[in-house]
C-alpha positions in Angstrom: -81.4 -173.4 -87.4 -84.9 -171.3 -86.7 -86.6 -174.9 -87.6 -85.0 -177.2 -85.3 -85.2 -174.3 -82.2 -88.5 -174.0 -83.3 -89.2 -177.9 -83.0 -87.0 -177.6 -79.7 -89.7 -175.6 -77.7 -92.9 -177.2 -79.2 -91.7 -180.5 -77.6 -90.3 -178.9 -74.5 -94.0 -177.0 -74.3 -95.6 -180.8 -74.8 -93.3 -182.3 -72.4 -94.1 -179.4 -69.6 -97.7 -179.8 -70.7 -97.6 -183.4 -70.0 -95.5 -183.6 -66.5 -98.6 -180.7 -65.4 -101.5 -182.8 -66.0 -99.6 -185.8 -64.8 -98.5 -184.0 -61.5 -102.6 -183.2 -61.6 -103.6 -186.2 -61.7 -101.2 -187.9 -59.2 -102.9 -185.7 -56.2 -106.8 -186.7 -56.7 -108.0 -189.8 -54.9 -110.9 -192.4 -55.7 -112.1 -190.9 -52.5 -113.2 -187.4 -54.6 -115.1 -190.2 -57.2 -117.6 -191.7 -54.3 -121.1 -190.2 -53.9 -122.8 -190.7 -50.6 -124.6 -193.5 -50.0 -127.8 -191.2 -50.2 -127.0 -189.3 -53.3 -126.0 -192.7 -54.9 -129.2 -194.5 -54.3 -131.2 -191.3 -55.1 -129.3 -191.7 -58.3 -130.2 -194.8 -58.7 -133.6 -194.7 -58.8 -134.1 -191.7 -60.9 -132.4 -193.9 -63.3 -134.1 -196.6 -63.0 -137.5 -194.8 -62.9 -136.6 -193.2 -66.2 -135.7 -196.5 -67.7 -139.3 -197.4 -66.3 -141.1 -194.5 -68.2 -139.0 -194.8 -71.3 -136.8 -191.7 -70.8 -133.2 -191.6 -72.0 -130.2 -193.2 -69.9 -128.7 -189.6 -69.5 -130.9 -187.5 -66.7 -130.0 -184.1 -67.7 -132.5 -182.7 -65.6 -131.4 -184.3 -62.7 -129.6 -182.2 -60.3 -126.5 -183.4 -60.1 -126.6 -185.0 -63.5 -127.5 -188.9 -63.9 -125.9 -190.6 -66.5 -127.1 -194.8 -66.7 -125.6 -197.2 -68.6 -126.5 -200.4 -68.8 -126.4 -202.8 -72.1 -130.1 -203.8 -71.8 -131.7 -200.8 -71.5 -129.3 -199.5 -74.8 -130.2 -202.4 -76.2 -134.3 -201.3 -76.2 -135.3 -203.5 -73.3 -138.6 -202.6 -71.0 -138.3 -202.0 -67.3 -142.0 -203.1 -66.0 -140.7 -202.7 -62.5 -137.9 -202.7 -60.2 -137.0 -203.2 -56.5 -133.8 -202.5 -54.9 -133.1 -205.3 -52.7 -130.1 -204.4 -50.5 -127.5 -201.7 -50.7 -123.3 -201.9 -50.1 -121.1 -198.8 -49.3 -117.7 -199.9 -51.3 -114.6 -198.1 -51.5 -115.2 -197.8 -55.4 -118.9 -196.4 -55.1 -122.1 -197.5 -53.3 -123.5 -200.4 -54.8 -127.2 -202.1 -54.5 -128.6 -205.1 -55.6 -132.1 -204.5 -57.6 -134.3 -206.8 -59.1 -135.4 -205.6 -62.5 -138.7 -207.0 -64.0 -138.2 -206.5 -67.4 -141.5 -206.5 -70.0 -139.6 -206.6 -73.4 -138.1 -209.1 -73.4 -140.0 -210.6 -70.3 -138.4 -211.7 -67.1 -136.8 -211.1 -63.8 -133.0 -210.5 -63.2 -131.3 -209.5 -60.2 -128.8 -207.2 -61.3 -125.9 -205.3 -58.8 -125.6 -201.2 -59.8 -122.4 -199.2 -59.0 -122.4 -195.5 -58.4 -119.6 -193.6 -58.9 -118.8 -189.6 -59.5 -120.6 -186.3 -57.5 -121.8 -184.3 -60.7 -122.6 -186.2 -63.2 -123.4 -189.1 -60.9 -122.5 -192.5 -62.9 -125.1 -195.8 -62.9 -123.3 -198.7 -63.9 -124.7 -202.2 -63.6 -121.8 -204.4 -62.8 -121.4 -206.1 -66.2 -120.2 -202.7 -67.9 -118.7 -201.3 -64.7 -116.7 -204.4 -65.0 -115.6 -203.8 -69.0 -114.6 -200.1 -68.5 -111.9 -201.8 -65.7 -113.6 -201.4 -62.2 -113.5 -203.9 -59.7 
């Protein structure tokens, strides 16, 4: 009898647990996810300028926090250069369209970059904004 009252309350406690974070989650918009179009682009290029010098694709330093992620530069390609071309408020984050002159392996792409969050700021080029389920 102590068992089952016992098992009673730990799934009534999950079940409370689980409306909470659910009623949570249900009040916070996109909206609270977009940087401005300044902080995103500032972003952006600390990102990109630490993909230039070889630096990792999280920016701890930064201030708010940058976090990158795009497949080539995981992958161990070389940013020679880069050149942001135009830029896009969006209702799911500020985008930009940047030409990337890569020197490993070499060659020019013209890749679009989505910023989303306020601290950590997120850097995603569209391919793997795209994967995680955006746009």
């Amino acid at each position: 009898m102590q068992l089952r009252l016992s098992k009673q309350f730990l799934l009534a406690g999950v079940c409370g647990w689980f409306l909470l974070c659910a009623a949570g989650c249900a009040t916070r918009t996109t909206k609270e996810f977009v940087p401005a179009q300044g902080n995103a682009r500032k972003a952006l290029e600390a990102a990109l300028t630490a993909w230039q010098n070889g630096e990792s694709p999280q920016l701890a330093n930064a201030s708010p926090k940058v976090n990158a992620v795009d497949s080539r530069w995981k992958s161990g390609a070389k940013l020679a250069r880069y050149e942001v071309l135009s830029e896009e408020a969006n209702p799911d984050g500020p985008s930009f369209s940047v030409k990337l002159t890569l020197q490993q392996p070499p060659g020019e792409k013209t890749v679009r970059y989505i910023v989303i969050g306020k601290d950590p700021l997120w850097v995603y080029s569209e391919e793997e904004y795209k994967a995680v389920g955006g746009l």
